[in-house]
N, CA, C and O of each residue as an XYZ file, in Angstrom:
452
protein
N     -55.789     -5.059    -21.884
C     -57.078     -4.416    -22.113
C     -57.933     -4.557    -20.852
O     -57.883     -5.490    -20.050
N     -58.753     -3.442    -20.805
C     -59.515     -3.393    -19.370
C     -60.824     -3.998    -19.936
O     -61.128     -3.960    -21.128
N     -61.776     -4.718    -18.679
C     -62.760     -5.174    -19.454
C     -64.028     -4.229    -19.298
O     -65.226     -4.509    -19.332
N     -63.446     -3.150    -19.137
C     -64.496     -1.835    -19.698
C     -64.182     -1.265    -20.788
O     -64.825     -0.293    -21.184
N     -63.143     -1.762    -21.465
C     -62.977     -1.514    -22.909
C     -63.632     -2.050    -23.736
O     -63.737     -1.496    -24.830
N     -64.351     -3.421    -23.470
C     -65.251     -3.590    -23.944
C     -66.319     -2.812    -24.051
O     -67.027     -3.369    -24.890
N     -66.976     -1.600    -23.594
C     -68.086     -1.037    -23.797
C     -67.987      0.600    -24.333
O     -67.067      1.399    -24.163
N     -69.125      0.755    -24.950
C     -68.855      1.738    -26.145
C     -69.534      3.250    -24.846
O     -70.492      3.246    -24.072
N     -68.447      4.374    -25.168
C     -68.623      5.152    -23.678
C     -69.066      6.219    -24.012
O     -68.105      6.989    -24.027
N     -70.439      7.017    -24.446
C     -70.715      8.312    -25.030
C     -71.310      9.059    -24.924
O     -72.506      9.171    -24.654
N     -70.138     10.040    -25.230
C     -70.494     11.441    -24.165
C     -70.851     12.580    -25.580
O     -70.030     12.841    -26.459
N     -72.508     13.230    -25.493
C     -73.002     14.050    -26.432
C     -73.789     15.210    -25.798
O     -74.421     15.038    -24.756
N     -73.747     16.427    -26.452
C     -74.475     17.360    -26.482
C     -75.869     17.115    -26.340
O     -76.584     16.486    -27.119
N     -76.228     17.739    -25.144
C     -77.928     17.979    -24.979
C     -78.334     19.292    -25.385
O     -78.205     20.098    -24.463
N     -78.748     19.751    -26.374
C     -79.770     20.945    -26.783
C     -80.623     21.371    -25.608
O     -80.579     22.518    -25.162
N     -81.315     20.526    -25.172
C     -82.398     20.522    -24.355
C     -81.857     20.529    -23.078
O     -82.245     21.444    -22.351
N     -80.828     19.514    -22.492
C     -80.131     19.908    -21.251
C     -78.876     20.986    -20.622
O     -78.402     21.123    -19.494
N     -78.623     21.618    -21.866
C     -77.250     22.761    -22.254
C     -76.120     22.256    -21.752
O     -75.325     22.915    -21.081
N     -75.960     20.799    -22.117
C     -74.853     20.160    -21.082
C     -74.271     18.822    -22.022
O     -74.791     18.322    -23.019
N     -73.018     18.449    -21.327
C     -72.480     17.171    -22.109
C     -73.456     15.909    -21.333
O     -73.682     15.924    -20.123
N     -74.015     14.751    -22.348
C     -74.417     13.982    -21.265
C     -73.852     12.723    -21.437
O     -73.790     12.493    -22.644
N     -73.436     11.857    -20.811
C     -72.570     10.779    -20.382
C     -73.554      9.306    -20.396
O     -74.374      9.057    -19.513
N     -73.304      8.489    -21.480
C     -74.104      7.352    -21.475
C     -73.085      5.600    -21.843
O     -71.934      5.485    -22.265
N     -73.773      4.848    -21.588
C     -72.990      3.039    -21.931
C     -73.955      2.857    -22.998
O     -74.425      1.763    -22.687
N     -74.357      3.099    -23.705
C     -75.387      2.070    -24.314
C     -75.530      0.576    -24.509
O     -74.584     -0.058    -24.977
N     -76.625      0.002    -24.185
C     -76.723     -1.170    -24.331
C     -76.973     -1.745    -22.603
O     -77.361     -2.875    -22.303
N     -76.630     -0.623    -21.624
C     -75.972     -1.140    -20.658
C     -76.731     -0.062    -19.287
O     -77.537     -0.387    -18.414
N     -75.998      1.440    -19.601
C     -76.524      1.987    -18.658
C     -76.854      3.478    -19.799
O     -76.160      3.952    -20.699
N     -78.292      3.908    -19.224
C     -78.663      5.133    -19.947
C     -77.472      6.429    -19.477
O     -76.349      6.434    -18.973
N     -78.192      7.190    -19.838
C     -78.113      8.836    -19.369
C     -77.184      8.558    -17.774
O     -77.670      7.904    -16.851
N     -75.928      9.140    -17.727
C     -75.699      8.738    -15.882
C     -74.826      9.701    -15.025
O     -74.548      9.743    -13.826
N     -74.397     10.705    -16.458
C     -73.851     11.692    -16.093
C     -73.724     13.093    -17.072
O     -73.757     13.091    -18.302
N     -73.601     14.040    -16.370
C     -73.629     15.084    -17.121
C     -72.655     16.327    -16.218
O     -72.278     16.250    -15.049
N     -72.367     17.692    -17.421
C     -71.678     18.708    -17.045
C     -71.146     19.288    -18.159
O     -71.224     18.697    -19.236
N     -70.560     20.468    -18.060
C     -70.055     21.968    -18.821
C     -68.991     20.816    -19.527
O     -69.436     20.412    -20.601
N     -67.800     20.266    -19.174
C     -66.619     19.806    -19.717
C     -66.949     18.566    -20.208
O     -67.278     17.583    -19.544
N     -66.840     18.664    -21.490
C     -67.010     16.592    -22.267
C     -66.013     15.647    -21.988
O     -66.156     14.424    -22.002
N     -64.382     16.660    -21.580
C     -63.586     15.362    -20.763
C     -64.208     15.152    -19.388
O     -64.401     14.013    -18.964
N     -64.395     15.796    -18.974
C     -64.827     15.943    -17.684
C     -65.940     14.308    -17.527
O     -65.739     13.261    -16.912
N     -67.061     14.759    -18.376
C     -68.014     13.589    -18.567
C     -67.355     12.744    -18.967
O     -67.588     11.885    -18.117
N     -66.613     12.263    -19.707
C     -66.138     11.221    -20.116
C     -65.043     10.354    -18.699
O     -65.102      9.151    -18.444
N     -64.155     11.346    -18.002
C     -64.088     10.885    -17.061
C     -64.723      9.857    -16.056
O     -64.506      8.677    -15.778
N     -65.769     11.003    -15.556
C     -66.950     10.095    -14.365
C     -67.506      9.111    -15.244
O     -67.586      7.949    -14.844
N     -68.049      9.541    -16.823
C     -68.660      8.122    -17.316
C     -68.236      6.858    -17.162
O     -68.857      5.812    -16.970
N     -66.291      7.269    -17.350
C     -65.649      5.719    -17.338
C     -65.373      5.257    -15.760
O     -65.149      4.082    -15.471
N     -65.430      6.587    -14.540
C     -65.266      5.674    -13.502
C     -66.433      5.218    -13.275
O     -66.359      4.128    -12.707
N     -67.616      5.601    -13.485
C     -69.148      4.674    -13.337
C     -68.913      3.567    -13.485
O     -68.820      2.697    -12.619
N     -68.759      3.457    -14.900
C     -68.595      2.037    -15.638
C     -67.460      1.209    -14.857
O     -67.534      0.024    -15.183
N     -66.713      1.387    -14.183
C     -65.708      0.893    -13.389
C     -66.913      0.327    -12.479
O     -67.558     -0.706    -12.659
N     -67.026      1.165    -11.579
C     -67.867      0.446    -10.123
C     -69.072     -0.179    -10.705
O     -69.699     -1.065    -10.125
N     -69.442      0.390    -12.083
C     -70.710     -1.055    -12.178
C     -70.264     -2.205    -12.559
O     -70.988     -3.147    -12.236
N     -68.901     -2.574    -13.393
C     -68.261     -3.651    -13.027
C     -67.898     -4.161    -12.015
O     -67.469     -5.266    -12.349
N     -67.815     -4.060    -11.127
C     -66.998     -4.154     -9.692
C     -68.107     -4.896     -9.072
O     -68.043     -6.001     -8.534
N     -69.526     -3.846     -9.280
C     -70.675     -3.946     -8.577
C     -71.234     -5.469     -9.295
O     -71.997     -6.193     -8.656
N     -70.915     -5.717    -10.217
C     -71.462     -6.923    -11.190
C     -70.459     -8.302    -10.361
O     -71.006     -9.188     -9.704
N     -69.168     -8.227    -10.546
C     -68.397     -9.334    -10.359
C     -68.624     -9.578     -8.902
O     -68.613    -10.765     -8.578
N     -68.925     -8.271     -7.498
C     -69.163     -8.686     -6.395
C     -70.290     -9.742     -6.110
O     -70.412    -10.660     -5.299
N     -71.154     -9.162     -7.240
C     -72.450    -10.007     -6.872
C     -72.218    -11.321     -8.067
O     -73.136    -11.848     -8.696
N     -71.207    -11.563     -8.142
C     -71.414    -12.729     -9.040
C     -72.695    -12.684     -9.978
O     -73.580    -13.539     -9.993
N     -72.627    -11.295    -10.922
C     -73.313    -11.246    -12.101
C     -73.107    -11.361    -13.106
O     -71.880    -11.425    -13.023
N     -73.373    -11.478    -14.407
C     -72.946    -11.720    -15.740
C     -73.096    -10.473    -16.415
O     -74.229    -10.014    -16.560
N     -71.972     -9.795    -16.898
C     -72.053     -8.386    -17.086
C     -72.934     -8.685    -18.731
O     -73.175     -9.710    -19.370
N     -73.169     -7.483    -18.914
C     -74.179     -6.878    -20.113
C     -73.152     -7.819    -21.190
O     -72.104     -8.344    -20.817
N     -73.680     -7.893    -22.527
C     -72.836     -7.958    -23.784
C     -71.876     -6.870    -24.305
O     -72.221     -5.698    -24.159
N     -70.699     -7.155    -24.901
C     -69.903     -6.445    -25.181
C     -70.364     -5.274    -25.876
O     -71.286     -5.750    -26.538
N     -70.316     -4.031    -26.157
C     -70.512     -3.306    -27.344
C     -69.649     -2.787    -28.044
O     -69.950     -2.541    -29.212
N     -68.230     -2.440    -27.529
C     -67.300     -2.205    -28.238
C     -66.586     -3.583    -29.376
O     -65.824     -4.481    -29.018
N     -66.876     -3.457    -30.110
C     -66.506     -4.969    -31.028
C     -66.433     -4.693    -32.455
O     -67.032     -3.744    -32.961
N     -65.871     -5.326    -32.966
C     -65.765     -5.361    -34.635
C     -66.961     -5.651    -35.369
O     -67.608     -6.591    -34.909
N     -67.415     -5.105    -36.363
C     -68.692     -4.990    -37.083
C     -68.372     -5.927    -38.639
O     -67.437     -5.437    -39.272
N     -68.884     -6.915    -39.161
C     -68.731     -7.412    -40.519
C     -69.101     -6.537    -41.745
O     -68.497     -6.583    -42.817
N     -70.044     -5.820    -41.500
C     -70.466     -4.943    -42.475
C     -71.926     -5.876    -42.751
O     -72.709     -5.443    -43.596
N     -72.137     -6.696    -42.279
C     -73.610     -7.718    -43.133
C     -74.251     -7.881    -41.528
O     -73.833     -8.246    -40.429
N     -75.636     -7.329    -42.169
C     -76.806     -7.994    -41.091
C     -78.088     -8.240    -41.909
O     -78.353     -7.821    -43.036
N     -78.837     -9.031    -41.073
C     -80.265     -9.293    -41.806
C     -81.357     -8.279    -41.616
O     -81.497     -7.981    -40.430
N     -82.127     -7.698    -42.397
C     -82.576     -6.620    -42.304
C     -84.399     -7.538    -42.901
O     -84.699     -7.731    -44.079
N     -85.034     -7.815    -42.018
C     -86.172     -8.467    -42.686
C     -87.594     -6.806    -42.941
O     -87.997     -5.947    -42.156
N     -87.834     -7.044    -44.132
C     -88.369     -5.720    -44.351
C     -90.119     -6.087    -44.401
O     -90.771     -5.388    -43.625
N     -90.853     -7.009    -45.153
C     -91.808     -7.144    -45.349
C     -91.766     -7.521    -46.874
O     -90.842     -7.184    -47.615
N     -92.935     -8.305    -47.298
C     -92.480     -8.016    -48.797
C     -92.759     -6.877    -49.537
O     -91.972     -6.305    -50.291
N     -94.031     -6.533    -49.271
C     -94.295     -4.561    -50.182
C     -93.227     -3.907    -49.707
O     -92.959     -3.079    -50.578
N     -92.572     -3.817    -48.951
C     -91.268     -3.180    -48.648
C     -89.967     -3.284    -49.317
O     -89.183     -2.377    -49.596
N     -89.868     -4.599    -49.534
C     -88.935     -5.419    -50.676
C     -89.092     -5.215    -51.855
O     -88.103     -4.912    -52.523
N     -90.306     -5.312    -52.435
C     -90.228     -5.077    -53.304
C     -90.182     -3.785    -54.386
O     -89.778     -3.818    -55.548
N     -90.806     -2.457    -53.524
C     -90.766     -1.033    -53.649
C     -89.065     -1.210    -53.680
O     -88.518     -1.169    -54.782
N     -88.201     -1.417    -52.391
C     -87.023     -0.982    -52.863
C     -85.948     -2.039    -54.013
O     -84.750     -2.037    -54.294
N     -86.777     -2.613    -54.304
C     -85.904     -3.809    -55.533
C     -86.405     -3.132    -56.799
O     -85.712     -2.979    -57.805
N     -87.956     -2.650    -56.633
C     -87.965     -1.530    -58.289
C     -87.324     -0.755    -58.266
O     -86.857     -0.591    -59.393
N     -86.855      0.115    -57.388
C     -86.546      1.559    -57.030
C     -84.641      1.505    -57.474
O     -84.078      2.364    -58.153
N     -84.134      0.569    -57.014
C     -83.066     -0.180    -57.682
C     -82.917     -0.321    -58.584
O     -81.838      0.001    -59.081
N     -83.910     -0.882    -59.320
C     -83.842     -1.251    -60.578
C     -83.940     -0.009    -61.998
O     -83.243      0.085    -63.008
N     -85.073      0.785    -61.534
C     -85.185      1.668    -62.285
C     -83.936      2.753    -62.318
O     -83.751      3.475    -63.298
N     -82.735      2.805    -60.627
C     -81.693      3.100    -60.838
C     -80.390      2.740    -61.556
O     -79.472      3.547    -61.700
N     -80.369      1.591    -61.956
C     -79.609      0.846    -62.455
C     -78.827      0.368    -61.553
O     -77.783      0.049    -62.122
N     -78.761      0.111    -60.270
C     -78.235     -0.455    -59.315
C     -78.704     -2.143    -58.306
O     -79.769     -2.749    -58.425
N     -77.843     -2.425    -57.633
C     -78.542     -3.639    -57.159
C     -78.651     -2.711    -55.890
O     -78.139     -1.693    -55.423
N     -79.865     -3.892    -55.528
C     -81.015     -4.060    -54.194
C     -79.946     -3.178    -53.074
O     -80.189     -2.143    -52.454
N     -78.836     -3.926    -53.089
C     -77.880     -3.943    -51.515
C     -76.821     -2.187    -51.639
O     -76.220     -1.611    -50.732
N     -76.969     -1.778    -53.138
C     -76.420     -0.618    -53.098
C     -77.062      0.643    -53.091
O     -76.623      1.775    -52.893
N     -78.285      0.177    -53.369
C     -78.952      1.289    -53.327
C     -79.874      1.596    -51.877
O     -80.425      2.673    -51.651
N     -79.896      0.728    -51.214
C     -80.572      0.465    -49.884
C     -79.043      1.207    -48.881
O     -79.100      2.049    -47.985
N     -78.021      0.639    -49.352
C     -76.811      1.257    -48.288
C     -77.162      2.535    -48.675
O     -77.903      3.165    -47.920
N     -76.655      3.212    -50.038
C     -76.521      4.417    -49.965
C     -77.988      5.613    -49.070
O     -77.889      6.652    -48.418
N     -79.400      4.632    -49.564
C     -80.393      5.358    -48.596
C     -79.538      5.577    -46.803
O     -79.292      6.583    -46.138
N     -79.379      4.554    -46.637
C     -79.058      4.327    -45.237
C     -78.030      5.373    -44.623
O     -78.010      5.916    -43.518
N     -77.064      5.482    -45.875
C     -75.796      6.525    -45.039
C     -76.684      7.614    -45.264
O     -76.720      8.345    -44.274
N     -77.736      8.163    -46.606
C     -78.206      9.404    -46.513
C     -79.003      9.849    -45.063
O     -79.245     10.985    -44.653
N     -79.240      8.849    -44.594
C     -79.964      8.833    -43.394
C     -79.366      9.472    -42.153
O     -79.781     10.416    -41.480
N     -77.930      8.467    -41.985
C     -77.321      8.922    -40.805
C     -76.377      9.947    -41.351
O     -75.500     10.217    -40.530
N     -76.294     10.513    -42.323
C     -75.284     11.799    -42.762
C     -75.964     13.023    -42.182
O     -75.582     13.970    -41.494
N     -77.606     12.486    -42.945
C     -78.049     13.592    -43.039
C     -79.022     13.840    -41.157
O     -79.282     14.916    -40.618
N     -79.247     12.786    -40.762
C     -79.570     12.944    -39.458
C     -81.402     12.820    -39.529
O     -82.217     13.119    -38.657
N     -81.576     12.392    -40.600
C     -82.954     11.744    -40.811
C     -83.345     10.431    -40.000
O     -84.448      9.908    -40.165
């Protein structure tokens, strides 16, 4: 494994720029763009090459990993009027707290809200 496999490499449609655009997140923004998404994905990953290169010359400590395995559990601290709106809202569904809060959540990123 290369240790730029560690980092998550993504290349998306700009509306606004009429172009593929090429990003690291976590790491390096926006850094490349063009007509072909292999194309971007290409230069994205040789970037990410020489900013490794550029890191270990200077004896730097590269960014945190982002490509990595996910547990499915994080702490989500809401407030309590927040907590508690969605623990009725649950309730009056007949569901618990943690299923009815996921399913909001995927409606979210399905729907692009």
């Amino acid at each position: 494994m290369k240790e730029s496999d560690n980092y998550i490499k993504l290349v998306t449609w700009s509306e606004e720029d009429g172009c593929y655009i090429g990003s690291i997140p976590g790491w390096l923004g926006n850094c490349c763009h063009g007509d072909d998404e292999v194309k971007v994905y290409q230069e994205l990953s040789a970037i990410l090459e020489e900013w490794i290169e550029i890191y270990k010359k200077d004896q730097r400590r590269l960014p945190p990993a982002t490509n990595r395995s996910y547990s499915g559990k994080f702490v989500l601290r809401t407030g309590a009027d927040l907590h508690r709106v969605l623990a009725l809202k649950a309730l009056q569904g007949g569901e618990s707290l943690n299923s009815y809060v996921v399913k909001k959540l995927a409606s979210v990123v399905r729907d692009g809200d």
